[in-house]
Structure formats: structure tokens, C-alpha cells
C-alpha positions in Angstrom: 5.5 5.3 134.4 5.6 1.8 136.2 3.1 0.6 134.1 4.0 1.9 131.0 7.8 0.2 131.8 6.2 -3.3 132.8 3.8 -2.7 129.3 6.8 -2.5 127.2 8.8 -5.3 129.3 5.5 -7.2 128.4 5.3 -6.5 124.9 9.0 -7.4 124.8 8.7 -10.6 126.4 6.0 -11.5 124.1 8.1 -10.7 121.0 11.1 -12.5 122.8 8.0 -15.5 123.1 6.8 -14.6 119.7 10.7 -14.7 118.1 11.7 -18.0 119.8 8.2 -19.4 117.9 9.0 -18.1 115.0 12.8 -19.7 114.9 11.2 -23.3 116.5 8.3 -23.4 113.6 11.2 -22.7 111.0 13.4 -25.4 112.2 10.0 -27.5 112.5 9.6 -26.7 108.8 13.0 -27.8 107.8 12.9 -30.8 109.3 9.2 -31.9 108.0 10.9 -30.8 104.8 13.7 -32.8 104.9 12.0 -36.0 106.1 9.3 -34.9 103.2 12.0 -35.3 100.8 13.5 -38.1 102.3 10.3 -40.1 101.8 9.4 -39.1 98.6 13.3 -40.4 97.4 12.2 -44.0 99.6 8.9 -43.7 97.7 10.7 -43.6 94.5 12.8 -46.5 95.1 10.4 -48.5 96.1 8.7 -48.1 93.0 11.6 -48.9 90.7 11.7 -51.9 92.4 8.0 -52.4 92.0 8.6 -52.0 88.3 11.5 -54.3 88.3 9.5 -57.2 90.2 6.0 -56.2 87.3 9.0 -57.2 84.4 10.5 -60.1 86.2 6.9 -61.8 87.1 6.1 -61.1 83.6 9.1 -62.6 81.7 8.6 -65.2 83.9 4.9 -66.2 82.8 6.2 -65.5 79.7 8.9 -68.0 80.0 6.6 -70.5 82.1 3.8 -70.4 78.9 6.8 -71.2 76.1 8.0 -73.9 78.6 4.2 -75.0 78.8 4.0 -75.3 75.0 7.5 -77.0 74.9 6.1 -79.5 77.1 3.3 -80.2 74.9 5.2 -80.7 72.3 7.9 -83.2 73.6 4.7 -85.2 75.2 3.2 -85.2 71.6 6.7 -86.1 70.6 6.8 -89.2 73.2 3.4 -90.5 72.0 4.4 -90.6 68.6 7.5 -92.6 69.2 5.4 -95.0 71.6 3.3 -95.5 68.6 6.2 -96.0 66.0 7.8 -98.2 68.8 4.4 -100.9 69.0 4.0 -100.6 65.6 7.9 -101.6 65.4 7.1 -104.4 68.0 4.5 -105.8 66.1 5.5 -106.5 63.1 8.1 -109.1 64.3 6.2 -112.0 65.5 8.8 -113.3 67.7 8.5 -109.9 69.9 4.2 -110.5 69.8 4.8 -111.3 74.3 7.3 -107.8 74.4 4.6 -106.3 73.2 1.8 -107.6 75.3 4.4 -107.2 78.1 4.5 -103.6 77.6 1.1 -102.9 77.1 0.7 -104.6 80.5 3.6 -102.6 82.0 1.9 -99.7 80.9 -1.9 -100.8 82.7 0.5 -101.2 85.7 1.5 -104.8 86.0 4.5 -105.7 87.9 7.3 -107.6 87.1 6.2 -110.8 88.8 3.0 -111.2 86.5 5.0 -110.3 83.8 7.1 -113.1 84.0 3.8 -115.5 84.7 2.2 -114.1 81.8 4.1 -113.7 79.4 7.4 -116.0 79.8 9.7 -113.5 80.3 13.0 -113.4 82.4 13.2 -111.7 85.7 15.7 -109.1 84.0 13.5 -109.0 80.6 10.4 -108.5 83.1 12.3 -105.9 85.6 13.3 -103.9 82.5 10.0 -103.5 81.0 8.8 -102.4 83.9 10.8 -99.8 84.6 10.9 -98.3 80.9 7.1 -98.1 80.5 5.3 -99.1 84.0 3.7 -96.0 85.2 7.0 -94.9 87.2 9.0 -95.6 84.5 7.1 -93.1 82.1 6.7 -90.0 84.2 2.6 -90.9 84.3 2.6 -91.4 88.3 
């Protein structure tokens, strides 16, 4: 009978064992669960936000292209008005050393040899300079 009493207090302890398993795998499970679920709602934030960052890199290569063509044109623009502006300059003979001036400005000459050249003041030569030397016209 001794053996058949510590058989069953066996098999109960392993049930006890088998039970306290059992309850720890559960609680195991709900927690991997949770954490699964808590990840997978982080996972979906993060790609919202992925999405959100696609559409704003987007519009903005969008909105770099237009500014791209926008600054074709107004360069196109400035050329034609430089043009218009010589042309302009020309005409009057009295304005022939402006014009040379400029052009000389433009090939990068500086104030000083401005004046040498072309007889002009120090303001006339300073100003001419700085409108269309390289600096002066966004070329540098």
C-alpha cells in the first residue's frame, strides 16, 4: 500500500507540476500576444509615417523641378533684357564707353581699369562693376 500511496502522491505532484506549466505557458502566451499586438500597432505607425515622408519627398521633387524650370525661365528672361539693354546702349553714341565698360565688367575688369580705360568716374566705374561684374550678376 506504501507504494501505491507514494504512486498516487507522484502522479499528483506531477499534475500539480504539469498544472503550474500549463497556467505559466498560458500567461507566456498572453504576454507574447500582447507584445505581438503591440508591435504590429508600432509597425503600422511606422509605416504611415513612411507613407507620409514617400508624399513629402515627392511633392518636394515636384516642387524642386517647377522651381528648376522657373529658374530657366527668369535666366532666359535676364539674357533677353541684357540684350535689349546693349542694344539700348548702343544706339546712343554718347554711351559707346558704358557700353565697352560693361562688356568689360562682365569679362571681369575692375573698377580701377575701368576708369583707365574707358574715362569713367570712380562712382560711374564702381557702379558698373557691381551691376554686371561677375559678383554683381549672380555668375560667381
Amino acid at each position: 500500500m506504501a507504494s501505491l500511496d507514494a504512486l498516487r502522491l507522484a502522479s499528483l505532484f506531477a499534475g500539480l507540476v504539469l498544472l503550474v506549466l500549463a497556467v505559466y505557458l498560458i500567461r507566456l502566451q498572453i504576454a507574447m500576444r500582447a507584445r505581438l499586438d503591440a508591435l504590429g500597432r508600432t509597425l503600422d505607425a511606422q509605416q504611415y509615417e513612411l507613407d507620409t515622408l514617400r508624399q513629402q519627398v515627392r511633392d518636394l521633387g515636384e516642387a524642386a523641378f517647377a522651381a528648376g524650370g522657373r529658374e530657366r525661365q527668369l535666366a532666359e528672361q535676364v539674357e533677353q533684357l541684357t540684350q535689349q539693354q546693349e542694344q539700348m546702349l548702343s544706339r546712343d553714341g554718347d554711351t559707346a564707353p558704358y557700353v565697352q565698360a560693361i562688356r568689360s565688367a562682365r569679362s571681369g575688369a575692375s573698377a580701377e581699369s575701368l576708369i583707365s580705360a574707358y574715362g569713367l568716374s570712380p562712382g560711374e566705374a564702381e557702379l558698373v562693376v557691381a551691376l554686371h561684374g561677375p559678383r554683381g550678376r549672380g555668375d560667381a
